[in-house]
Short mmCIF file of the C-alpha atoms (twelve columns), coordinates in Angstrom:
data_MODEL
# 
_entry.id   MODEL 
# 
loop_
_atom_site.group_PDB 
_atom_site.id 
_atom_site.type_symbol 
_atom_site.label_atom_id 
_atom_site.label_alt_id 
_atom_site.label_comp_id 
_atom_site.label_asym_id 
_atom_site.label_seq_id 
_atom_site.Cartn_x 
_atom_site.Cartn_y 
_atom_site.Cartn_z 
_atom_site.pdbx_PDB_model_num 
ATOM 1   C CA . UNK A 1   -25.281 158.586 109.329 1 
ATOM 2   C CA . UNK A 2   -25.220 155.219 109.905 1 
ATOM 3   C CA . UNK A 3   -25.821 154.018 113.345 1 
ATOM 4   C CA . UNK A 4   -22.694 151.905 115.927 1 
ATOM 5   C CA . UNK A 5   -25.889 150.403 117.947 1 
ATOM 6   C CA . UNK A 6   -24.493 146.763 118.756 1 
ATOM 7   C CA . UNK A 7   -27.304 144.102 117.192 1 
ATOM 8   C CA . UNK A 8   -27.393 140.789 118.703 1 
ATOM 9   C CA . UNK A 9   -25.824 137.957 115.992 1 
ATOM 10  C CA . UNK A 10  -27.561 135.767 114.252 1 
ATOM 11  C CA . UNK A 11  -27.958 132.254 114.631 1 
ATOM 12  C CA . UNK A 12  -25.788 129.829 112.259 1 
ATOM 13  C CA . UNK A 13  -28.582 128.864 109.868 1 
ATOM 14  C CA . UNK A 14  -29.573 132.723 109.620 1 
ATOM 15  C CA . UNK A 15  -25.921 134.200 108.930 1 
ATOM 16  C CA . UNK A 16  -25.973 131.101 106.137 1 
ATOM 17  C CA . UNK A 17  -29.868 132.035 104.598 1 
ATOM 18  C CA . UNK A 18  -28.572 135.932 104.196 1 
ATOM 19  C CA . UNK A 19  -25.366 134.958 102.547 1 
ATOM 20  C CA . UNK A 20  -27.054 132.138 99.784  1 
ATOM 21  C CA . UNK A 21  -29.980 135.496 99.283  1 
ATOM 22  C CA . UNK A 22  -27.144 137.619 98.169  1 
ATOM 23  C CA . UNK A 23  -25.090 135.212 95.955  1 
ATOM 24  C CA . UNK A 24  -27.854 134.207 94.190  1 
ATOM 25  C CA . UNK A 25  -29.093 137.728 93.257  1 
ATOM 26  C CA . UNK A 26  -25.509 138.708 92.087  1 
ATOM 27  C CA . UNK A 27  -24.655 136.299 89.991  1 
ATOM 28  C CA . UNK A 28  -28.176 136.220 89.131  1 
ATOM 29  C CA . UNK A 29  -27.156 139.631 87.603  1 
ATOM 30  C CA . UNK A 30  -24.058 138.784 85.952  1 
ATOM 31  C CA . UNK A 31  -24.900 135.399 84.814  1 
ATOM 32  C CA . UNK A 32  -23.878 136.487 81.196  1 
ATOM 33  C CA . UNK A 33  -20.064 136.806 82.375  1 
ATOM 34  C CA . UNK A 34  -20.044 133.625 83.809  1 
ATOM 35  C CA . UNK A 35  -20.695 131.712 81.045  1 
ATOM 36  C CA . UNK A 36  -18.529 133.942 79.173  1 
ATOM 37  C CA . UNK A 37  -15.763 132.752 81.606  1 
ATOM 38  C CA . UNK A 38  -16.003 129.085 81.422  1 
ATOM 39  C CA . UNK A 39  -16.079 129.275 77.622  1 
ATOM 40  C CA . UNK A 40  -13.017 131.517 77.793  1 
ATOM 41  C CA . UNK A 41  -11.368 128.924 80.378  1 
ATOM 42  C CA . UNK A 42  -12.063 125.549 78.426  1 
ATOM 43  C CA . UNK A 43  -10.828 126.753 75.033  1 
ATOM 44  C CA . UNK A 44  -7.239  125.807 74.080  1 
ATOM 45  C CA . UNK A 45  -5.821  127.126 71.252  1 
ATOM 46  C CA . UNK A 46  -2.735  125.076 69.317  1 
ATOM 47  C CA . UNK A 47  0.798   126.457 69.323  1 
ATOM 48  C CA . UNK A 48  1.763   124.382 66.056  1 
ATOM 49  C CA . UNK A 49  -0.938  126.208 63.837  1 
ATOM 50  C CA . UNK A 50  -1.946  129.211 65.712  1 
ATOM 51  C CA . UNK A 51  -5.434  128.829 64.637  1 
ATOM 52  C CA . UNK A 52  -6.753  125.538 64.912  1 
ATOM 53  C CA . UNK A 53  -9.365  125.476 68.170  1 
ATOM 54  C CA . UNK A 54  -9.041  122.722 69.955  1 
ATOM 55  C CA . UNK A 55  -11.959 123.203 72.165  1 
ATOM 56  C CA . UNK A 56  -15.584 122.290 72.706  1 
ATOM 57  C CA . UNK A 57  -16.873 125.411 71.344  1 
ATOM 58  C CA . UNK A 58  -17.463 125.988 67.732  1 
ATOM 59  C CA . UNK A 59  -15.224 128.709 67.154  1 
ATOM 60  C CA . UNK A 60  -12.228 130.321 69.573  1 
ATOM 61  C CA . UNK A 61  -13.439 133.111 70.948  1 
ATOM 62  C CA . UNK A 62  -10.761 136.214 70.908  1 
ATOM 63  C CA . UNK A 63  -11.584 138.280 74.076  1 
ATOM 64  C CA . UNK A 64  -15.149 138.949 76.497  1 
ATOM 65  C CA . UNK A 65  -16.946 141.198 74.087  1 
ATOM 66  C CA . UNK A 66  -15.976 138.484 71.065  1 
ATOM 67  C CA . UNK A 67  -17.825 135.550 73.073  1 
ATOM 68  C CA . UNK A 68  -20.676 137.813 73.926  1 
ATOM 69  C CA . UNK A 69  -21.334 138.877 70.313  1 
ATOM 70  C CA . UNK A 70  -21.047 135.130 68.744  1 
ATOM 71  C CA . UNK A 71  -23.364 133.795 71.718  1 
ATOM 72  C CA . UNK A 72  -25.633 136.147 70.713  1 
ATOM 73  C CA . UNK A 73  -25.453 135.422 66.796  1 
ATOM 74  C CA . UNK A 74  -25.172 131.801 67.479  1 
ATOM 75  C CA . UNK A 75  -27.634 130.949 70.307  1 
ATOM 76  C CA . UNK A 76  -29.758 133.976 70.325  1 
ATOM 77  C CA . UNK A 77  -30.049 135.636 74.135  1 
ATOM 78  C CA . UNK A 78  -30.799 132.575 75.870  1 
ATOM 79  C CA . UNK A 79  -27.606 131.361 74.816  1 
ATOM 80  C CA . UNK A 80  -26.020 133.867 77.540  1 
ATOM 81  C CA . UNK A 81  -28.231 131.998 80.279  1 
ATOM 82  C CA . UNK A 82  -27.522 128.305 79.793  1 
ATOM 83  C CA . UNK A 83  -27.256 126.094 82.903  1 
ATOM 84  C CA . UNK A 84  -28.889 129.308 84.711  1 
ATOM 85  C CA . UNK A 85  -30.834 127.312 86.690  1 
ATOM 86  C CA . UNK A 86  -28.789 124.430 88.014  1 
ATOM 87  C CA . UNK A 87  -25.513 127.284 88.666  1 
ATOM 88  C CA . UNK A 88  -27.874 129.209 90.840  1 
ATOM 89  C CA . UNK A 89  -28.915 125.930 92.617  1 
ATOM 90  C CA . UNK A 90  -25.158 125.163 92.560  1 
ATOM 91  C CA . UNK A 91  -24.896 128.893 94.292  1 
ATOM 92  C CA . UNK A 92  -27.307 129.024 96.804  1 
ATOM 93  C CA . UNK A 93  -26.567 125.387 98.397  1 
ATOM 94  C CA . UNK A 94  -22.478 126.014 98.284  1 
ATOM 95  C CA . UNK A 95  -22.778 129.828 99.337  1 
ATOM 96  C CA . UNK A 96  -25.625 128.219 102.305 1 
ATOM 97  C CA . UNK A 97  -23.148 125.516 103.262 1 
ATOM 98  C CA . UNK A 98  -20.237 127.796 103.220 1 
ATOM 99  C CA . UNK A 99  -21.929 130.616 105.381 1 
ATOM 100 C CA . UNK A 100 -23.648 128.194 107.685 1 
ATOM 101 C CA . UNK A 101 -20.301 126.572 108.843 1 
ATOM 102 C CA . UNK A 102 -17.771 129.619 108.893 1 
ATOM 103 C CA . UNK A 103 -20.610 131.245 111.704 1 
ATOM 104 C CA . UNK A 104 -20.619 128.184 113.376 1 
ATOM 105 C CA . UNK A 105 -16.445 127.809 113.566 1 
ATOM 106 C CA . UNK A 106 -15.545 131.216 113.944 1 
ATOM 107 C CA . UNK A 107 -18.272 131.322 116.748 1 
ATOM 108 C CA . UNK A 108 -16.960 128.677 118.171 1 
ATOM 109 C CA . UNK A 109 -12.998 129.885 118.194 1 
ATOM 110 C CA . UNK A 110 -14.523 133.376 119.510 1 
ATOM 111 C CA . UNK A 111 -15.800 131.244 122.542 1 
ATOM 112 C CA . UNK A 112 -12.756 129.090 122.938 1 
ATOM 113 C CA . UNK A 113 -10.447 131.768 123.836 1 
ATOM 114 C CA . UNK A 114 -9.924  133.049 127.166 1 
ATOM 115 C CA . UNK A 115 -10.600 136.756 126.144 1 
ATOM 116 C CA . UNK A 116 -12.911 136.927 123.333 1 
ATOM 117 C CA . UNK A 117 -11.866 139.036 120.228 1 
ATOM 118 C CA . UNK A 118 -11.664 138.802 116.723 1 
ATOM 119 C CA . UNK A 119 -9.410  136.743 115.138 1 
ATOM 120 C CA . UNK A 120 -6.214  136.840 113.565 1 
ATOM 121 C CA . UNK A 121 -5.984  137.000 109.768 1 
ATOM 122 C CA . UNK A 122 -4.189  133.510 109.605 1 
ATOM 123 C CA . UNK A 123 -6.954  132.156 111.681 1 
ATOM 124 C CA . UNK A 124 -9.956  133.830 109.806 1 
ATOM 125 C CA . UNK A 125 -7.989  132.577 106.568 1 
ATOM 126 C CA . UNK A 126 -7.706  129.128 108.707 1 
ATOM 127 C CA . UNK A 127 -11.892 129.534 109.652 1 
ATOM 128 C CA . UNK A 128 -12.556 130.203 106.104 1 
ATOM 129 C CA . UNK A 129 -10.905 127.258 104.741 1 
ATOM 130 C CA . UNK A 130 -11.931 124.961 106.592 1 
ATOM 131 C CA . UNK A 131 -15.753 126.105 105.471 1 
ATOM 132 C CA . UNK A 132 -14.685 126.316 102.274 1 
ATOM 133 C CA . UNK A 133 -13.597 122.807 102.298 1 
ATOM 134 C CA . UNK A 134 -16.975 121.425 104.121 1 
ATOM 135 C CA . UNK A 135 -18.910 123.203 101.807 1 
ATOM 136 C CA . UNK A 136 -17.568 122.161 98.862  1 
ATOM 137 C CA . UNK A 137 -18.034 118.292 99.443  1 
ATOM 138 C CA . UNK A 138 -21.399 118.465 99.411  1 
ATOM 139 C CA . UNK A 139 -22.349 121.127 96.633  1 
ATOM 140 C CA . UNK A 140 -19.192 120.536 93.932  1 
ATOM 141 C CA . UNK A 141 -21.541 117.879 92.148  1 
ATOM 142 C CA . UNK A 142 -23.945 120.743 90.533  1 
ATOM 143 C CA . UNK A 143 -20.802 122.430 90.237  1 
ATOM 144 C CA . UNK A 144 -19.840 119.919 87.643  1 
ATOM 145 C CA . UNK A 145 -23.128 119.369 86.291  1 
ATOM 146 C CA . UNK A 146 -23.324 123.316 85.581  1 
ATOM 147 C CA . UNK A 147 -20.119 123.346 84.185  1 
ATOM 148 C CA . UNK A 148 -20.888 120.660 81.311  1 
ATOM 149 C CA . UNK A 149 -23.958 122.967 80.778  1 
ATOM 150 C CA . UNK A 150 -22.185 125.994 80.320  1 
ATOM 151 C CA . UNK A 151 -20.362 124.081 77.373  1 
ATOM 152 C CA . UNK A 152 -22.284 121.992 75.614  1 
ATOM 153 C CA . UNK A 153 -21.898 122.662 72.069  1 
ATOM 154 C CA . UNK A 154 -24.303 124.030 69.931  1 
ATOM 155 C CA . UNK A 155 -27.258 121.731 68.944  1 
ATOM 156 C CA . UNK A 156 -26.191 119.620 71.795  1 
ATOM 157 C CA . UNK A 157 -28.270 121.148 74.705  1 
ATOM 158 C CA . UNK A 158 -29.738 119.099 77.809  1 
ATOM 159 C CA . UNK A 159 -31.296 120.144 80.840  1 
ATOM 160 C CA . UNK A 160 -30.170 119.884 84.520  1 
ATOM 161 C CA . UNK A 161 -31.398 116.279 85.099  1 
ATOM 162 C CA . UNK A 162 -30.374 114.862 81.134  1 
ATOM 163 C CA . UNK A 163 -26.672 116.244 82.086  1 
ATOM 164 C CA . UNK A 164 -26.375 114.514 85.205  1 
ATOM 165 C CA . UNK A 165 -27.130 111.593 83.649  1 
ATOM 166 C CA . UNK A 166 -24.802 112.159 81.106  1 
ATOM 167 C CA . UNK A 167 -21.848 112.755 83.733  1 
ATOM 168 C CA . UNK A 168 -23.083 109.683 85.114  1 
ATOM 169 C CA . UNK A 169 -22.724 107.589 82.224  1 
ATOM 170 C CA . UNK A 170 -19.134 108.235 81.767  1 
ATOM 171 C CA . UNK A 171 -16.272 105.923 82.713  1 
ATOM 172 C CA . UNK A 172 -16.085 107.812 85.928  1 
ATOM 173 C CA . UNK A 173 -19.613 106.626 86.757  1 
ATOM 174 C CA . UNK A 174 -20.845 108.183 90.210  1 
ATOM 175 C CA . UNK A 175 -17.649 109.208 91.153  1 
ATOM 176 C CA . UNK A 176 -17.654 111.950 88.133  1 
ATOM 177 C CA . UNK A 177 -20.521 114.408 90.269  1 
ATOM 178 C CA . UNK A 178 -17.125 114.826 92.127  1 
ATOM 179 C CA . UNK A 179 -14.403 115.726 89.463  1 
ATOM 180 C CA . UNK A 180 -12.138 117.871 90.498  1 
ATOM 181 C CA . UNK A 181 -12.833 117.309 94.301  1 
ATOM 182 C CA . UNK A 182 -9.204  117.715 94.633  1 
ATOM 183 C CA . UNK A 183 -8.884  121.162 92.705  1 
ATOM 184 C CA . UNK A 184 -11.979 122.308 94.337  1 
ATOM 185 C CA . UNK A 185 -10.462 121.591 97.766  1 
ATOM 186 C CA . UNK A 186 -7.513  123.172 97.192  1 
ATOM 187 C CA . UNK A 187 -9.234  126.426 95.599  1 
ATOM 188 C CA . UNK A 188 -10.881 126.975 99.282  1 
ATOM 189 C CA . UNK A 189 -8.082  129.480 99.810  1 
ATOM 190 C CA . UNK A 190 -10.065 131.702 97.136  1 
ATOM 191 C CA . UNK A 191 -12.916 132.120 99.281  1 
ATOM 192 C CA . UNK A 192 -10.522 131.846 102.644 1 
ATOM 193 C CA . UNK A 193 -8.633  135.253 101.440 1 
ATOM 194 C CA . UNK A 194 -11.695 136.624 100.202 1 
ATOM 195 C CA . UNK A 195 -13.174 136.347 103.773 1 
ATOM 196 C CA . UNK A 196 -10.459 136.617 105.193 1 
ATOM 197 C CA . UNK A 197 -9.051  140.030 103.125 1 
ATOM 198 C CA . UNK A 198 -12.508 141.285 103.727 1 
ATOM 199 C CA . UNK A 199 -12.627 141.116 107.655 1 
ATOM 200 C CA . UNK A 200 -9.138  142.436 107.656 1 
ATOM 201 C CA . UNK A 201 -9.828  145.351 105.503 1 
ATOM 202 C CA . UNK A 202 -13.000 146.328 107.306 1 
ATOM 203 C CA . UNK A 203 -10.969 146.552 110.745 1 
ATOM 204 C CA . UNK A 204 -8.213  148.445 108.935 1 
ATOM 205 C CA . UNK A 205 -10.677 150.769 106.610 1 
ATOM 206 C CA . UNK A 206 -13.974 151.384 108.942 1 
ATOM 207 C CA . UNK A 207 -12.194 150.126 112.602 1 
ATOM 208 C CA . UNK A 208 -14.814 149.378 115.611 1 
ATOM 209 C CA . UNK A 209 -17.898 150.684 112.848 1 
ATOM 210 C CA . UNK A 210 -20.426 147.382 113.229 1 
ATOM 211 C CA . UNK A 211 -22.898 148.096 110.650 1 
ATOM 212 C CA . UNK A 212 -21.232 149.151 106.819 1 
ATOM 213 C CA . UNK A 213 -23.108 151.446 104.637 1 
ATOM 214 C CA . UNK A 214 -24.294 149.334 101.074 1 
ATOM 215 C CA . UNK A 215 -21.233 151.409 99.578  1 
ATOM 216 C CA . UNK A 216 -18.603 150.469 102.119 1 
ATOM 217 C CA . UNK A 217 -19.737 146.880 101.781 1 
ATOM 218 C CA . UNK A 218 -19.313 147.009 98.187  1 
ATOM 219 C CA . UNK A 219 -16.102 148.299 97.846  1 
ATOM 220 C CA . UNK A 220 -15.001 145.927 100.292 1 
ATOM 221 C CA . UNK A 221 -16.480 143.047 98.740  1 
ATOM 222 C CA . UNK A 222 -15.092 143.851 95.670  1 
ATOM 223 C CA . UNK A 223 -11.557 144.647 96.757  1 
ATOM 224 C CA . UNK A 224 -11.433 141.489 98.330  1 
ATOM 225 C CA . UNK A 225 -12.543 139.374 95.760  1 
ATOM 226 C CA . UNK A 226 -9.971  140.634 93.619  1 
ATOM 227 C CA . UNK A 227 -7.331  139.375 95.528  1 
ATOM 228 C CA . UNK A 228 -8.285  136.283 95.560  1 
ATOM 229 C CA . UNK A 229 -8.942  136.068 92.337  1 
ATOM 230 C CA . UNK A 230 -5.810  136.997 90.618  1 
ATOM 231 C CA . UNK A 231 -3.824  134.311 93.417  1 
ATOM 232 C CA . UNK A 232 -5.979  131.607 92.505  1 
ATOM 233 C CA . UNK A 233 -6.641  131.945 88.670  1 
ATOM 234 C CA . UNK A 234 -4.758  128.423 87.434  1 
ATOM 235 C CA . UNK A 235 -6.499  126.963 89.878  1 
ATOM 236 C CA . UNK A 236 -9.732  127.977 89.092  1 
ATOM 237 C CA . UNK A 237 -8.871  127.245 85.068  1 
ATOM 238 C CA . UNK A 238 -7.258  124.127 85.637  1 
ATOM 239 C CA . UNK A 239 -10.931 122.574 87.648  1 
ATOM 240 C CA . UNK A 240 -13.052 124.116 84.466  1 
ATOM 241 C CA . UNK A 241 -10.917 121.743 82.513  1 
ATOM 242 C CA . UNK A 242 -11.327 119.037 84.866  1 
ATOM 243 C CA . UNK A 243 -15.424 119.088 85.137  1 
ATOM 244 C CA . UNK A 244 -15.749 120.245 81.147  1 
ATOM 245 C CA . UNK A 245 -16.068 117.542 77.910  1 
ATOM 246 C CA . UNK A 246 -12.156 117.258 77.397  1 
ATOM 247 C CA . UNK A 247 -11.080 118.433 74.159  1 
ATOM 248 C CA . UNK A 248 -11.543 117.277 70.649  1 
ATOM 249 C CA . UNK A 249 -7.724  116.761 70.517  1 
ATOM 250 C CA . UNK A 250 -7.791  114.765 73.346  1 
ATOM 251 C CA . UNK A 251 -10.580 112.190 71.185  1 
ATOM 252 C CA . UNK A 252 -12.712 111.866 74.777  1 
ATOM 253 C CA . UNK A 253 -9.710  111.284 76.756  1 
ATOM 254 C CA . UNK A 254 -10.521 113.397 80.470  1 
ATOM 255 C CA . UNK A 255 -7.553  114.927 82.181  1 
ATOM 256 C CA . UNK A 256 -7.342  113.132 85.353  1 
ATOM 257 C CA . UNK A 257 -5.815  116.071 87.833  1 
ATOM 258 C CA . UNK A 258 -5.112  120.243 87.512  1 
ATOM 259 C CA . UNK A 259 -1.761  119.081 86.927  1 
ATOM 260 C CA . UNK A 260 -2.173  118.090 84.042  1 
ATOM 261 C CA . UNK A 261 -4.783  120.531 82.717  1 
ATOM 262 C CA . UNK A 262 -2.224  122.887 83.440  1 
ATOM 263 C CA . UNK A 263 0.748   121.134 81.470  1 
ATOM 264 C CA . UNK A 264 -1.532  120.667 78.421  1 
ATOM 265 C CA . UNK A 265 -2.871  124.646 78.424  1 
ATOM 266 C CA . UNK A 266 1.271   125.318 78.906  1 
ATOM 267 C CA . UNK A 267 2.085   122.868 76.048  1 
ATOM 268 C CA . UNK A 268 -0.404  124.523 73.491  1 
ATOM 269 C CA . UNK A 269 -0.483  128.185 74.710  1 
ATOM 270 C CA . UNK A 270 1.939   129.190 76.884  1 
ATOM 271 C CA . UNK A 271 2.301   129.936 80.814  1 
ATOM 272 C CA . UNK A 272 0.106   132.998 80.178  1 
ATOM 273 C CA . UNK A 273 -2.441  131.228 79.253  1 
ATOM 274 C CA . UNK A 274 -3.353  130.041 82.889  1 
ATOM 275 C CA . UNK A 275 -4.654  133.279 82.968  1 
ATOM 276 C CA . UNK A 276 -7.207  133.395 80.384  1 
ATOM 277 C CA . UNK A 277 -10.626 134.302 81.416  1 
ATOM 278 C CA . UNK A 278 -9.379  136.441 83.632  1 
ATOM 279 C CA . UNK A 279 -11.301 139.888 83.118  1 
ATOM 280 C CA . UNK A 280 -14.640 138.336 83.265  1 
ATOM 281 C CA . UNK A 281 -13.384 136.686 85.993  1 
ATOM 282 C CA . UNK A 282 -12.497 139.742 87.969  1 
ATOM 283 C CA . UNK A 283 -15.206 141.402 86.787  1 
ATOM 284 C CA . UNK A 284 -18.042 139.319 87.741  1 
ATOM 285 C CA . UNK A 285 -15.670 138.586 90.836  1 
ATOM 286 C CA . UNK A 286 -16.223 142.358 91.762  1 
ATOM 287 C CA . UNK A 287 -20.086 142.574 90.847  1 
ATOM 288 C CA . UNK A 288 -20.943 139.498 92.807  1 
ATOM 289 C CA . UNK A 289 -19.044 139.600 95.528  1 
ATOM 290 C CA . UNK A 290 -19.635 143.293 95.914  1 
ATOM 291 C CA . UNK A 291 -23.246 142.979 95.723  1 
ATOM 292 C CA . UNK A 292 -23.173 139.685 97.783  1 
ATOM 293 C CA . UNK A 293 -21.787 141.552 100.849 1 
ATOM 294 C CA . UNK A 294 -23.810 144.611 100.456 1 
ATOM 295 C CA . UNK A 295 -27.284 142.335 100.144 1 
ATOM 296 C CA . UNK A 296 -25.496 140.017 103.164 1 
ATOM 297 C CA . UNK A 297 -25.113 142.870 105.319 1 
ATOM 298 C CA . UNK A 298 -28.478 144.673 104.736 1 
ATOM 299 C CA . UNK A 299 -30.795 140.613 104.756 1 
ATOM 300 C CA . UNK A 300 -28.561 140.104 108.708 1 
ATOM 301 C CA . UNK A 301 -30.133 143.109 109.600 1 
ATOM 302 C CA . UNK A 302 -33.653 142.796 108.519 1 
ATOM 303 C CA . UNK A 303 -32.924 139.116 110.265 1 
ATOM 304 C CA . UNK A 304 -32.249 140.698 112.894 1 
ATOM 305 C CA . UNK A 305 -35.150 142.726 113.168 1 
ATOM 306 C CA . UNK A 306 -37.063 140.035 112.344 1 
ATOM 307 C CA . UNK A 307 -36.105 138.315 114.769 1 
ATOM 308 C CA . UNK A 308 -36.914 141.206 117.466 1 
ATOM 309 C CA . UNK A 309 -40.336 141.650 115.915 1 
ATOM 310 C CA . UNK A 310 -40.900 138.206 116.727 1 
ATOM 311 C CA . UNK A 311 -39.770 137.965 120.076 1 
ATOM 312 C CA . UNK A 312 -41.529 140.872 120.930 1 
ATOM 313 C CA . UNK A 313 -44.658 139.499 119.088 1 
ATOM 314 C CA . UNK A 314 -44.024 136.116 121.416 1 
ATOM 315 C CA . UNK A 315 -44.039 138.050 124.619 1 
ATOM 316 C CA . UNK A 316 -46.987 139.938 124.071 1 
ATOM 317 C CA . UNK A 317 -48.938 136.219 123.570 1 
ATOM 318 C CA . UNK A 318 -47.285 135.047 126.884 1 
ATOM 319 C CA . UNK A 319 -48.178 138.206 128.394 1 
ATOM 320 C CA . UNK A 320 -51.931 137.948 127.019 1 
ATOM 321 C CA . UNK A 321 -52.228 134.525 127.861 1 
ATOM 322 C CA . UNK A 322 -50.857 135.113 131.267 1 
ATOM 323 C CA . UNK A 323 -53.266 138.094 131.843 1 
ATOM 324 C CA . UNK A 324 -56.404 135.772 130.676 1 
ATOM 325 C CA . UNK A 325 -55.291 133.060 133.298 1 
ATOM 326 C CA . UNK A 326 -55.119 135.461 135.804 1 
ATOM 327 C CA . UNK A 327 -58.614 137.003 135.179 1 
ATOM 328 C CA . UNK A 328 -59.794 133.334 135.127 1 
ATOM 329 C CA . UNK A 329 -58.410 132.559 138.785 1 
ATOM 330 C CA . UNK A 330 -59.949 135.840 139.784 1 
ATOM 331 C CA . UNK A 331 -63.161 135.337 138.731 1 
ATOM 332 C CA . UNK A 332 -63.342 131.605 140.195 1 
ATOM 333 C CA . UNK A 333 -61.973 132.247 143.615 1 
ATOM 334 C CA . UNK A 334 -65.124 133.626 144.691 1 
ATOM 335 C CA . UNK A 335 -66.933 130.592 143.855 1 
ATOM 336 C CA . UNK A 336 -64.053 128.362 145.630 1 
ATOM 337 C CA . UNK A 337 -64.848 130.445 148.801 1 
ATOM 338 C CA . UNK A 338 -68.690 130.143 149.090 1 
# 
């Protein structure tokens, strides 16, 4: 039975290390879909032929399970890991960032109002957004750098560094690390509900319970992710388009806002198509951010008793250190006296 004994919060910086540890296990985990998803995303299929692929990748890929098996054929295993390294980077520094600065605001609204108590769900979405948009000024450039990773074409491979460079060395210069600044921004909401659904459901679902079982995290987690997921999809395709190579079609040509991402996918494929990418979206939207909150909840509490254990070890020194001074004074007072 899980125990309602109150725990005292964590710092900022600690609420922020917990909730990086737990992204980057889970999508650690379900790396695989997330390349699977981008792929999905950038590909744009032409209306006037109905089978020429107008997209970075070699072939159009017809569904999830489609793009797994011609990864595998074409790129062997490691194919389903590319850009591993630099998306987990990208991961832990936006999930830190993100974590670090919705404690510190939501702290400080709690201790702004007259009579402390949780917020409202307009202000957690508020708390989460603004976060959200801190966050993702300083992190979206391995955002974009993971992005042109994830789609490189075959035979066309480069590392974290060589792809920088590369993103660099485009017309956009400097300024490219932050493409799609503007999409990103606006796609704050998507962690803002997910945040925000979350708290909400856990007052509705478990009210007044102030540690979750792994389970009840989970489902949670997952739930809430979901939401946001299927409200923000165009969004979330449109800024793939914006930090990918552009299409062949487009003969180097970058789209230059999710505008018009959005009217190009409509003019080849249809409104639907906003939507595509969507299952391993969810999907991996479930896994990771069900697994993020379960690992977030269980790394604040062995924080937390870190934390104790330290204190505690800290007081015994002073207390040691305090009994050795006073044996000291003892044992020279009688030579003061003579």
């Amino acid at each position: 039975m899980a125990s309602n004994t109150a725990l005292p919060p964590l710092p900022p910086w600690g609420a922020a290390v917990a909730g990086a540890t737990g992204a980057v296990i889970a999508n650690a985990i379900v790396y695989p879909l997330d390349i699977v998803k981008t792929r999905l995303q950038v590909q744009v299929k032409s209306k006037a032929t109905g089978n020429e692929p107008l997209t970075t990748n070699s072939e159009h890929y017809n569904s999830t399970l489609h793009a797994i098996q011609r990864i595998m054929e074409d790129e062997g295993l490691t194919g389903l890991y590319s850009g591993m390294i630099g998306s987990l980077i990208g991961v832990a520094s936006t999930n830190f960032a993100y974590f670090y600065w919705y404690s510190v605001v939501r702290t400080l609204y709690i201790s702004s109002q007259a009579l402390p108590k949780p917020p409202s769900t307009a202000i957690e979405l508020s708390l989460g957004a603004v976060a959200g948009a801190v966050a993702q000024v300083f992190t979206i450039p391995v955002a974009v750098v993971t992005t042109r990773q994830q789609t490189q074409p075959r035979g066309d491979k480069k590392g974290l560094i060589d792809t920088g460079r590369e993103v660099v060395n485009s017309e956009d210069g400097w300024t490219g690390l932050w493409r799609g600044l503007k999409a990103s921004l606006v796609l704050v909401v998507n962690p803002a509900i997910t945040y925000g659904a979350y708290q909400r459901l856990r007052e509705l679902i478990f009210p007044g319970k102030l540690n979750l079982r792994p389970w009840e995290a989970f489902m949670l987690g997952a739930l809430s992710k979901s939401l946001a997921t299927i409200a923000t999809q165009p969004l979330i395709v449109a800024k793939v388009g914006l930090q990918s190579r552009p299409p062949p079609a487009r003969q180097g040509k970058h789209f230059r806002s999710f505008g018009e991402v959005m009217r190009y996918i409509i003019e080849n494929e249809g409104y639907i198509a906003l939507f595509k990418g969507i299952a391993p979206q969810i999907t991996k939207g479930l896994i990771v951010q069900g697994l993020l909150m379960m690992t977030k909840e269980r790394m604040e509490i062995l924080f937390v008793v870190l934390f104790a254990y330290l204190r505690r070890l800290r007081s015994e020194k002073l207390q040691q250190v305090a009994e050795a001074a006073a044996a000291r004074a003892k044992n020279v007072l009688p030579v003061v006296m003579k």
